[in-house]
C-alpha positions as CSV (number, residue, x, y, z in Angstrom):
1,X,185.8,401.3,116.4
2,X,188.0,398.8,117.4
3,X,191.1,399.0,119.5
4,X,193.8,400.9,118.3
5,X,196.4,398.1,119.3
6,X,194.0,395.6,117.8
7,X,194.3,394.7,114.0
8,X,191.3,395.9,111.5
9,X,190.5,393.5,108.7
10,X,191.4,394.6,105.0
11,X,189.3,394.1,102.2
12,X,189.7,395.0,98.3
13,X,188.7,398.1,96.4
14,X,189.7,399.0,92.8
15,X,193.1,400.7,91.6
16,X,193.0,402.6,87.9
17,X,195.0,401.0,85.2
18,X,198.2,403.4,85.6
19,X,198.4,401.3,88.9
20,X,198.1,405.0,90.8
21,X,196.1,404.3,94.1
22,X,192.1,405.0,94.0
23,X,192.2,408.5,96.1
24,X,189.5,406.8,98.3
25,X,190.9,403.7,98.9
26,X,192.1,404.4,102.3
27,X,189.6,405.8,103.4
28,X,185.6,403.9,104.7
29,X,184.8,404.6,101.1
30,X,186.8,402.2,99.6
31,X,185.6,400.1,96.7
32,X,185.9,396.5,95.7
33,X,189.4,395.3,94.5
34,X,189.1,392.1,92.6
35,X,185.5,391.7,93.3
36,X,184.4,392.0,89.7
37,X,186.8,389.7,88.3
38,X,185.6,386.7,91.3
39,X,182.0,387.7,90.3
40,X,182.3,387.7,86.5
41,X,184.2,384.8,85.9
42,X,181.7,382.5,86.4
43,X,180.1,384.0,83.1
44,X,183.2,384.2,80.9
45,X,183.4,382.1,78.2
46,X,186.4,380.8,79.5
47,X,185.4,378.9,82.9
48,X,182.4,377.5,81.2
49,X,181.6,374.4,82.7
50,X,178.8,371.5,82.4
51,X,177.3,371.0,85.6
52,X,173.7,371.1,86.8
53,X,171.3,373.6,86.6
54,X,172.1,376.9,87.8
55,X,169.6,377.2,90.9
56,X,170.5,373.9,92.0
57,X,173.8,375.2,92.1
58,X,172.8,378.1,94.1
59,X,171.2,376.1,96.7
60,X,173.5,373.4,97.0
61,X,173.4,370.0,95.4
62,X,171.1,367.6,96.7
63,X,172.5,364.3,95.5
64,X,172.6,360.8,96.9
65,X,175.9,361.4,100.3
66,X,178.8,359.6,98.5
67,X,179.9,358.6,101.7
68,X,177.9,356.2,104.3
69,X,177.3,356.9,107.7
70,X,180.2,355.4,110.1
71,X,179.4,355.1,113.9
72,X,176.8,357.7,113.6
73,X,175.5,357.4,117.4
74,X,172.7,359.0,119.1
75,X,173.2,361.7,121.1
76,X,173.8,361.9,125.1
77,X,170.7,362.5,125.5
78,X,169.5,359.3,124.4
79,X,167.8,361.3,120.9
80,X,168.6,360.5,117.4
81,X,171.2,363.1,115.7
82,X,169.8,365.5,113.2
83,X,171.1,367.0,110.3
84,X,173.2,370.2,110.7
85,X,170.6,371.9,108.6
86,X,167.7,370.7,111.2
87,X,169.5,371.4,114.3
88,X,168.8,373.7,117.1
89,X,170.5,376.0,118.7
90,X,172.0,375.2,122.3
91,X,170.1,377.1,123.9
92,X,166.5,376.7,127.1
93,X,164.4,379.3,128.0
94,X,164.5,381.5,130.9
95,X,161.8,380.6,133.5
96,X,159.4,383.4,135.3
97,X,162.0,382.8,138.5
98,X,165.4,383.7,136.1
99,X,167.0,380.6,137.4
100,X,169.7,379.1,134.9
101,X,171.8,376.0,136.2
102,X,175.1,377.0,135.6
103,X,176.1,373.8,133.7
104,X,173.2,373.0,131.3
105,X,172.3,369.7,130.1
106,X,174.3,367.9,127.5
107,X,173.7,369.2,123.8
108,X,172.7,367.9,120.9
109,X,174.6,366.3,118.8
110,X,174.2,366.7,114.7
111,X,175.1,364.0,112.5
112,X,178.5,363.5,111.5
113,X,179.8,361.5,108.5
114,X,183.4,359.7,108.0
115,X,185.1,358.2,105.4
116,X,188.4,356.2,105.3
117,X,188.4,356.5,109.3
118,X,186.9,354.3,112.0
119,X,187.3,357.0,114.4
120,X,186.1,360.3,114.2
121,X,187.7,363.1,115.4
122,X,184.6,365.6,115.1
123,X,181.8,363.1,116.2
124,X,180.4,365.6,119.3
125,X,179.4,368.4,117.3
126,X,176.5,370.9,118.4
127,X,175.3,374.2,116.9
128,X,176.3,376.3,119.7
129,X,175.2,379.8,117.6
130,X,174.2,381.9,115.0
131,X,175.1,385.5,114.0
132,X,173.6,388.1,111.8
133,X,173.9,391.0,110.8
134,X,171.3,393.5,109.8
135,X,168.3,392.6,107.7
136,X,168.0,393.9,104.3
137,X,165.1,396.0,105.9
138,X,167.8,397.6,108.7
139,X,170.0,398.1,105.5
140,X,167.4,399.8,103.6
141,X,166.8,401.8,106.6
142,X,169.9,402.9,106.7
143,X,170.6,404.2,103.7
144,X,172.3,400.9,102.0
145,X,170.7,398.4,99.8
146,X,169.8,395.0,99.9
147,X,171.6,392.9,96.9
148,X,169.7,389.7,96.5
149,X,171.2,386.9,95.4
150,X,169.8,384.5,92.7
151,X,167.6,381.6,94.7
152,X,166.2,384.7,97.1
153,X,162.7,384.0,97.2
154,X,160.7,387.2,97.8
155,X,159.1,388.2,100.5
156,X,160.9,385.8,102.8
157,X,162.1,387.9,106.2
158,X,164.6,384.6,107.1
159,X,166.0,384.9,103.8
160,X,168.3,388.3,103.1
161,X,170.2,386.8,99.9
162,X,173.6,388.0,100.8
163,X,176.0,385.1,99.9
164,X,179.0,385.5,102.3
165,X,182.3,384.8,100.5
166,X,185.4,385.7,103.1
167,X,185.5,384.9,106.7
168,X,188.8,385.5,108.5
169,X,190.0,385.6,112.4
170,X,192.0,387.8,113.4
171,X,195.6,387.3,114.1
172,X,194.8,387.2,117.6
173,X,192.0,385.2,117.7
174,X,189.7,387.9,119.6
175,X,187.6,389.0,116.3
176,X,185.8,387.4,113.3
177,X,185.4,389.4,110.1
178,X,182.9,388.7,107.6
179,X,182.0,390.2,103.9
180,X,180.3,389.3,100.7
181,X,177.6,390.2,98.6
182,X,175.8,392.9,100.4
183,X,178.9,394.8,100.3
184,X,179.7,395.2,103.9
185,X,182.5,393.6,106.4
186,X,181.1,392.7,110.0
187,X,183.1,391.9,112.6
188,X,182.2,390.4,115.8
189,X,184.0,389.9,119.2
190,X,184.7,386.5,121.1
191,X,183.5,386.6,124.4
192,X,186.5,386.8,126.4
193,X,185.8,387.6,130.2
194,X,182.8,386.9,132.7
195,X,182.0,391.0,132.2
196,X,181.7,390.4,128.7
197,X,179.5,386.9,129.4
198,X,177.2,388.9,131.4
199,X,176.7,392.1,128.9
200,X,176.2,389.3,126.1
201,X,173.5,388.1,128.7
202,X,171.9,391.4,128.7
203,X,171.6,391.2,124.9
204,X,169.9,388.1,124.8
205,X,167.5,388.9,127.2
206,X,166.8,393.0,125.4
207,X,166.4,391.0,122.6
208,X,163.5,388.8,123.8
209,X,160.5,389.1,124.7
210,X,159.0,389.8,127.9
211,X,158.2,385.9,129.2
212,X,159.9,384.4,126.2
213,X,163.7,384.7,127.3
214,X,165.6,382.3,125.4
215,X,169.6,381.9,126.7
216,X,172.6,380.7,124.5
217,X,174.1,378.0,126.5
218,X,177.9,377.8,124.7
219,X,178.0,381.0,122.9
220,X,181.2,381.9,121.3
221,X,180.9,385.6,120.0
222,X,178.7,388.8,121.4
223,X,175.9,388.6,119.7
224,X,175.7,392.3,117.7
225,X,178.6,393.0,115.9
226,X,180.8,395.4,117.0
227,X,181.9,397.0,113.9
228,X,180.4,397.1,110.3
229,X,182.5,398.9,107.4
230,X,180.6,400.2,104.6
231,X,181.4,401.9,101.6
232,X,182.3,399.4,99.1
233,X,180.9,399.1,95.8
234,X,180.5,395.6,95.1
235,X,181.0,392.0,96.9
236,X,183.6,391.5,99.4
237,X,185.8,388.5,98.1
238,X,188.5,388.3,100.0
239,X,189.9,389.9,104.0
240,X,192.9,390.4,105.9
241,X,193.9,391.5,108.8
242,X,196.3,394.0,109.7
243,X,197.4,396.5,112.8
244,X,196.5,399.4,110.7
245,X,193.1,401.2,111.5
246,X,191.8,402.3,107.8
247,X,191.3,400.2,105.0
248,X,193.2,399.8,101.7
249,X,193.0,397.8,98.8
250,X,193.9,394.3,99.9
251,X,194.1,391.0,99.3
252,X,197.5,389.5,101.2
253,X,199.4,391.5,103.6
254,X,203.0,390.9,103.8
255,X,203.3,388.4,106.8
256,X,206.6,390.3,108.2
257,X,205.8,393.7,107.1
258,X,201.8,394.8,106.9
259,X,203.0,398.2,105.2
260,X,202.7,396.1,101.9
261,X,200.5,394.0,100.7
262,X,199.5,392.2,97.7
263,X,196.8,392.6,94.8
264,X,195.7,391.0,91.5
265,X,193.4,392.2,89.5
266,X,190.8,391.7,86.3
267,X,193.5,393.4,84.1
268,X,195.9,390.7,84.9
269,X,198.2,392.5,86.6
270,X,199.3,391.3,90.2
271,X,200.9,394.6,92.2
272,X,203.0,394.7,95.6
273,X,201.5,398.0,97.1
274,X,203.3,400.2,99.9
275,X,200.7,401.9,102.1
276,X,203.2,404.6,103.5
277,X,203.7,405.3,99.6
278,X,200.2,404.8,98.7
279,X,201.6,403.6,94.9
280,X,202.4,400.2,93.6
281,X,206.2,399.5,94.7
282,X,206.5,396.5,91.8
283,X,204.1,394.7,89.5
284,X,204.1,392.4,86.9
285,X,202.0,390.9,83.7
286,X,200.4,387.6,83.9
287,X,199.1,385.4,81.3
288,X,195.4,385.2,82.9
289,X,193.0,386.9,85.6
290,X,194.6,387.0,89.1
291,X,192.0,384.9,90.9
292,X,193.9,384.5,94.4
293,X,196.9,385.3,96.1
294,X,199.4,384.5,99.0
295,X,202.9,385.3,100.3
296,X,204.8,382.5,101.7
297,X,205.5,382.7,105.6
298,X,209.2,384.4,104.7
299,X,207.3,386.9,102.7
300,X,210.4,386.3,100.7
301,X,208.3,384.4,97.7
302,X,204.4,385.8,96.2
303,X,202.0,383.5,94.6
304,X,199.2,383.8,92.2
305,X,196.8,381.9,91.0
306,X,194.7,382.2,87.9
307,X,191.6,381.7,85.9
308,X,193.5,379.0,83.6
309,X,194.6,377.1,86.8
310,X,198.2,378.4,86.6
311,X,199.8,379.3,89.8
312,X,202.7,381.4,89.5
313,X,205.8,382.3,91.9
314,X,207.0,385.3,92.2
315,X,210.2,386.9,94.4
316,X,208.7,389.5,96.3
317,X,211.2,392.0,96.0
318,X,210.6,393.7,92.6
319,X,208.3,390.9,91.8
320,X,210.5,389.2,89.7
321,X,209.1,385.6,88.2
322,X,210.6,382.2,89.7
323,X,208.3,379.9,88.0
324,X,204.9,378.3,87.8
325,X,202.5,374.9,88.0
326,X,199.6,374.0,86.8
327,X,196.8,372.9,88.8
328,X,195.0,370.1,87.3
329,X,194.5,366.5,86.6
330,X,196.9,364.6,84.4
331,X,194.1,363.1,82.7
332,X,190.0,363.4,82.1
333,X,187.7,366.4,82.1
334,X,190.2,368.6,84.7
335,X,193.4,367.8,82.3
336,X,193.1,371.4,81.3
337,X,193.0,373.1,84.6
338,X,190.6,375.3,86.3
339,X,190.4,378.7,88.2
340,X,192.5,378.7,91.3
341,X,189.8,380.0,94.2
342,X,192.4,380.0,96.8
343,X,196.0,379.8,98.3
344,X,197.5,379.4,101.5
345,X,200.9,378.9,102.3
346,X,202.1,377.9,106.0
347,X,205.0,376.3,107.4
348,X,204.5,372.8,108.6
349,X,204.8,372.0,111.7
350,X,203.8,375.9,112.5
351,X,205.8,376.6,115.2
352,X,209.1,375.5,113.9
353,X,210.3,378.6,110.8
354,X,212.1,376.1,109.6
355,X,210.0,373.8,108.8
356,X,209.0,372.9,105.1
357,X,206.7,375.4,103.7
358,X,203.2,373.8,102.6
359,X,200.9,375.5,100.2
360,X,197.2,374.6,100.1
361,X,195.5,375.3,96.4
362,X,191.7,375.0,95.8
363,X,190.0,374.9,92.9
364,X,187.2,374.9,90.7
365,X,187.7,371.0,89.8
366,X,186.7,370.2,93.4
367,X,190.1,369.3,94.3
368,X,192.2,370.6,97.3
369,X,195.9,370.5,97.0
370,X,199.1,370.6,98.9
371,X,201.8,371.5,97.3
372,X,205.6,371.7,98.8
373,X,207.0,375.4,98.1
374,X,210.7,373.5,98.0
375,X,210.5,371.6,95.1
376,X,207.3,372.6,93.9
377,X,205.6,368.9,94.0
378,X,202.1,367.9,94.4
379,X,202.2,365.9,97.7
380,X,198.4,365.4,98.2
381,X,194.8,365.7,96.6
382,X,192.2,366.3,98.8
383,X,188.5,365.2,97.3
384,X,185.0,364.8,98.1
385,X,183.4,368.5,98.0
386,X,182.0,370.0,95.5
387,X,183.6,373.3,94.0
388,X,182.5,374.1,90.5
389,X,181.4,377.6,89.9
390,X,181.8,379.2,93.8
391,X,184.5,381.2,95.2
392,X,185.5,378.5,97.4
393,X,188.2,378.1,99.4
394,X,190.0,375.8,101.4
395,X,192.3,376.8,104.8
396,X,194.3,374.9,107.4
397,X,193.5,375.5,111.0
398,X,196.2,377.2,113.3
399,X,197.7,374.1,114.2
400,X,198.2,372.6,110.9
401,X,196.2,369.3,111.9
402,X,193.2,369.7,109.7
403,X,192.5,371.3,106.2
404,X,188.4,372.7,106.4
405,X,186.5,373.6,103.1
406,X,183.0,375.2,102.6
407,X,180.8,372.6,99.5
408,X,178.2,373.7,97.4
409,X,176.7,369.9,98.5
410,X,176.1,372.2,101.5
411,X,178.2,370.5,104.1
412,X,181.5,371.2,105.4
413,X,184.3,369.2,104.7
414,X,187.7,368.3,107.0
415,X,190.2,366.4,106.0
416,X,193.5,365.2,108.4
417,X,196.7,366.3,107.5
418,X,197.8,363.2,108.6
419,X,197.9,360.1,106.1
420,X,195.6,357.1,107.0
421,X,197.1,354.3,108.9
422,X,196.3,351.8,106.3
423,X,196.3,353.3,103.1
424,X,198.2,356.4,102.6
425,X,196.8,357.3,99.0
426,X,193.2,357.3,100.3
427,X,192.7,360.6,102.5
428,X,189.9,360.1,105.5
429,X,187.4,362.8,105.6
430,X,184.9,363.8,108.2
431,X,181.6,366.0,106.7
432,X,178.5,367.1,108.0
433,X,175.4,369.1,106.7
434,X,175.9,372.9,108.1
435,X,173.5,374.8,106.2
436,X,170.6,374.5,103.8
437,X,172.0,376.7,100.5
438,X,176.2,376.4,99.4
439,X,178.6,376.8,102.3
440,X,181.0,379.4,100.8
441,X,183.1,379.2,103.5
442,X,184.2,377.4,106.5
443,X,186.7,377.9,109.3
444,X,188.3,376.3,112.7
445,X,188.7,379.0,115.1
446,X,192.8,379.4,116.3
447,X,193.9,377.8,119.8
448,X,193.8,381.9,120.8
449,X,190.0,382.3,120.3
450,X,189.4,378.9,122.5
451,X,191.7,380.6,125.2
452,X,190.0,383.6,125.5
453,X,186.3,382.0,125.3
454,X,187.8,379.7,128.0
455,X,188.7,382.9,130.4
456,X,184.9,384.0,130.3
457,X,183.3,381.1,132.1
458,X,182.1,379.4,129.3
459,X,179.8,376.1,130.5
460,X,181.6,373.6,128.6
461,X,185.3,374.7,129.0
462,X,184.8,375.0,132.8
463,X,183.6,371.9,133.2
464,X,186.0,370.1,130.9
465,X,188.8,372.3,132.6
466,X,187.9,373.7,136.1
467,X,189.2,376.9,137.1
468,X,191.6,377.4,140.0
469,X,190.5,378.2,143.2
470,X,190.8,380.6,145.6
471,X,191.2,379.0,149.2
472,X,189.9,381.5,152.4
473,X,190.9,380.7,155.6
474,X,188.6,380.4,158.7
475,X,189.7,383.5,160.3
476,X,189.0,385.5,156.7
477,X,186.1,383.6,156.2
478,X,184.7,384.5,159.9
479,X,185.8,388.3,159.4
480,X,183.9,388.8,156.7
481,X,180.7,386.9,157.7
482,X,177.8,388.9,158.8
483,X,176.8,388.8,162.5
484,X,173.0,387.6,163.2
485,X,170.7,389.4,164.4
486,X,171.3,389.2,167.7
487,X,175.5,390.4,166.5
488,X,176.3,386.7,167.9
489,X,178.4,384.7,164.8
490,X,179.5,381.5,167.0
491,X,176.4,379.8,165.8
492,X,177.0,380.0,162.6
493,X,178.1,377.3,160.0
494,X,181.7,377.0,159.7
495,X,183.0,378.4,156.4
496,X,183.9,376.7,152.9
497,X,186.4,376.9,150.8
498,X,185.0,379.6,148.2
499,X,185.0,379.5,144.5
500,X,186.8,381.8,142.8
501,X,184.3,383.8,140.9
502,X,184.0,387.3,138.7
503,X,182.6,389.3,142.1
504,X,186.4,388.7,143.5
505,X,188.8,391.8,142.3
506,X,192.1,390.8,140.0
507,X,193.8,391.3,143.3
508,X,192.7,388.1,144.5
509,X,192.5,385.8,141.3
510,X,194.3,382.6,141.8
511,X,197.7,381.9,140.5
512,X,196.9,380.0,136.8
513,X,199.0,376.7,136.5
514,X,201.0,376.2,133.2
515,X,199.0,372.8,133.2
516,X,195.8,374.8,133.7
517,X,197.3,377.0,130.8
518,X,198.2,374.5,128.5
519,X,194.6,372.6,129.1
520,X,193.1,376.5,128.2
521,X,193.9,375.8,124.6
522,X,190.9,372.8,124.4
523,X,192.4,370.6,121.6
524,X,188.8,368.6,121.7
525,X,187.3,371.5,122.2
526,X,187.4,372.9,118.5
527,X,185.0,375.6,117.1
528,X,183.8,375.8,113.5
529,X,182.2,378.7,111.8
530,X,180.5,378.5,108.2
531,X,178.6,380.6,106.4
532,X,176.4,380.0,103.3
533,X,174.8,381.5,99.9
534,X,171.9,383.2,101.9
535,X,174.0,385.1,104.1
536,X,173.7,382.9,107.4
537,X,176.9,382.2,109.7
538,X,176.4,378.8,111.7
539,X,178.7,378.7,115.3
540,X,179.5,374.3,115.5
541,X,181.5,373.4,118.4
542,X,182.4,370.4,119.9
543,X,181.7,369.1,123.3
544,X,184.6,368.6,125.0
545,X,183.3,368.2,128.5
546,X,181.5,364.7,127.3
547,X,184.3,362.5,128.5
548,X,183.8,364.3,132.1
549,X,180.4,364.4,132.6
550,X,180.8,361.0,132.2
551,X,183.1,360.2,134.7
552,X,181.2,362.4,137.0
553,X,177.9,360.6,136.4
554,X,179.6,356.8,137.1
555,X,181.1,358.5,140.2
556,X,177.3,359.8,141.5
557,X,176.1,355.9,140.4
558,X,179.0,354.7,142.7
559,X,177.9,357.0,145.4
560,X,174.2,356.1,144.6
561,X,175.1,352.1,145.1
562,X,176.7,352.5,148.3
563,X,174.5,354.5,150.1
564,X,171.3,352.0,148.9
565,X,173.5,348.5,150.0
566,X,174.1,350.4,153.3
């Protein structure tokens, strides 16, 4: 289980129609909440939609890119960048002797696409990992069952077909939950001290086989999960996090108080539920199926969204209606609206209250939108994935800088919050190819998560930031040298200035710098993880040590020169 200070992640099971709390719902055996209405949509007469044919659209779109490659470069290496589908995982084998350099060689970059931008902000992306969880065989095993999703081809081991629709971190940053169609959450741990780096170590190499040792060299999370939940019923839709151990029936937890939360429902009924009461505190009737919802970052305001592409505001306390827009175009086939697959709301910039509330709406039109919760006005439309029948959703990351969206074109999509310098109607857009079926989801992991993975030695951040150091003097250094043979130290070489490393006690750990602090957070150093149709979850991150290793390369040619004209 996980900490008892640390938050658990919340996911949906069913209430009855009186609104009087399923009796299991707080408990492991919890069922699905609005899972049934997310998974039967798609089939209701009402979202019907002309598209192409339904196992291309389970396996992702392979059209013609509608964007050109823009200063697509080769990698450091020198070797042409693949496709995020092709790529492999930063990782070398461990030799017969068990030596591994403690910085590895430069990774592999995947090929990055740009539109509306001459520089790109994600150009240095690697896979750095990739998680599981158990196999539908391990599931069977156990005493669960393998739901496979259309496009599974039988008899494939790589293939479980367990779309994954929710991925969420936690508040702080130190766990990432996963659920979807095989009816489980997952969550996994970020590696967040050297002890931790070394028992993920041990993983890797129990996992292997004897002589074929293969090492991660920029892992991100342990590689087992640390917790699975079971006991739900049907697909996980939707997570959230909160500092309560059990699980409820959840959708949005109140962002000042987690004892409520809210829910929406196939019945049409959206409900603001108090877990010390385990009953519905307020609800209301809406005109359509509750297909996502949100509180504002006040808590003072709830939003829903709906099948018909109305999204509706609510005043939290009693739930009373405000008033509504409708998501669509104002003209063509998306005039009419379509379902709403999710809503954010954040204030912008985030760490200023208050600041103007933003609220990010996908939908099923392949559109992303910002509203502003003020006045209520569209302020910009996002475009270039594809959303048409999938539970897709859209999310800002933690600093408000980019907005990050799953396609069923298979790529992930991120889009500046910025406007472009030149033209501020046209939106730039960065994409690349991160998995070979939909991506049904896609998130940038919060400036928390890149902190803690930079406490545990990780290669990449330690070189672009170098820890402090712990200076010994002589006399320290000479004390706790040990004598020769012959008991005689004065012949031995004078001491060094030693590294600060995990054998040294906490005792001893060097002061951090609020400049080493500050550089901890790795702005360039951003990590994306996406998950797809089949069940997989892809680990991208970018290399933010490039710019040093190539300062410390010129520096060694420098060095190089002068010694061969001397």
């Amino acid at each position: 289980m996980l900490p008892s200070q640390q938050q658990a992640p919340r996911s949906g099971a069913p209430s009855d129609e009186s609104g009087t709390p399923d009796p299991t719902a707080s408990g492991r055996t919890s069922s699905e909440p609005i899972a049934a209405r997310v998974d039967t949509s798609g089939s209701g007469t009402k979202d019907k939609k002309k598209g192409p044919k339904f196992l291309s659209r389970l396996m992702g779109s392979k059209k013609k890119d509608a964007y050109p490659d823009i200063n697509d470069d080769d990698s450091e290496m020198g070797d042409k960048r693949t496709e995020g589908t092709d790529a492999d995982v930063f990782s070398q084998p461990v030799g017969s002797n068990g030596f591994i350099p403690r910085f590895p060689a430069p990774p592999k970059y995947i090929k990055v696409r740009s539109h509306g931008k001459k520089e790109k902000d994600f150009n240095r992306v690697f896979l750095a990992q990739q998680l599981r969880g158990r196999t539908g065989v391990e599931i069977a095993q156990a005493g669960g069952r393998l739901v496979k999703a259309e496009g599974y081809k039988k008899g494939d081991p790589k293939k479980d077909g367990n779309a994954i629709w929710a991925m969420e971190f936690s508040t702080d940053g130190k766990y990432l939950a996963a659920g979807g169609q095989d009816n489980l959450v997952r969550v996994w741990a970020v590696i967040s001290s050297a002890e931790e780096r070394r028992s993920h170590e041990v993983e890797e190499e129990a996992a292997g086989k004897e002589g074929e040792h293969v090492r991660l060299n920029a892992p991100v999370f342990r590689s087992k999960p640390v917790q699975e939940y079971e006991g739900h019923t049907a697909s996980v839709l939707d997570l959230s996090w909160s500092k309560h151990s059990d699980f409820v029936t959840s959708i949005q937890f109140h962002p000042r108080d987690d004892r409520f939360f809210l829910a929406g429902s196939l019945d049409s009924k959206l409900r603001l539920w108090s877990i010390p009461d385990k009953s519905v505190a307020y609800w209301n009737q809406l005109p359509d199926l509750i297909t996502a919802v949100a509180f504002a970052p006040d808590g003072k305001t709830a939003i829903a969204g709906c099948l018909n592409g109305l999204c509706l505001f609510y005043e939290t306390e009693g739930l009373k209606y405000h008033t509504q827009i409708h998501v669509r175009s104002a003209h063509g086939k998306n005039a009419k609206g379509s379902k709403i697959t999710g809503i954010q709301a954040i204030s912008f910039p985030p760490d200023n209250p208050n600041g103007e509330v933003k609220i990010l709406v996908t939908s099923n039109d392949s559109r992303v939108r910002v509203y502003n919760l003020r006045d209520k006005g569209l302020e910009v439309k996002l475009k270039g994935n594809e959303n048409t029948c999938s539970q897709i959703r859209a999310s800002f990351s933690d600093d408000a800088k980019y907005i990050i969206c799953g396609s069923e074109d298979r790529k992930a999509y991120i889009w500046p919050t910025l406007p472009a310098e030149t033209d501020k109607e046209k939106r730039p857009v960065e994409m690349f190819e991160a998995h070979p079926a939909i991506v049904t989801t896609a998130q940038m992991a919060p400036a928390r998560t890149r902190q803690l993975l930079s406490a545990s030695g990780d290669p990449l951040y330690d070189l672009c930031n170098p820890p402090p150091v712990t200076l010994i003097s002589r006399s320290e250094s000479h004390s706790s040298q040990a004598p020769t043979e012959n008991g005689n130290t004065d012949n031995m070489f004078p001491p060094t200035p030693a590294i600060n490393t995990s054998e040294f006690d906490k005792s001893s750990k060097p002061e951090e710098s609020p400049a080493y602090i500050a550089r901890s957070a790795h702005p360039g150093g951003n990590i994306i993880v996406t998950a797809d149709y089949m069940g997989h979850i892809n680990v991208f991150r970018q290399d933010c040590a490039y710019q040093k290793r190539l300062r410390n390369d010129a520096n060694f040619s420098k060095r190089m020169l002068g010694r061969a004209n001397s």
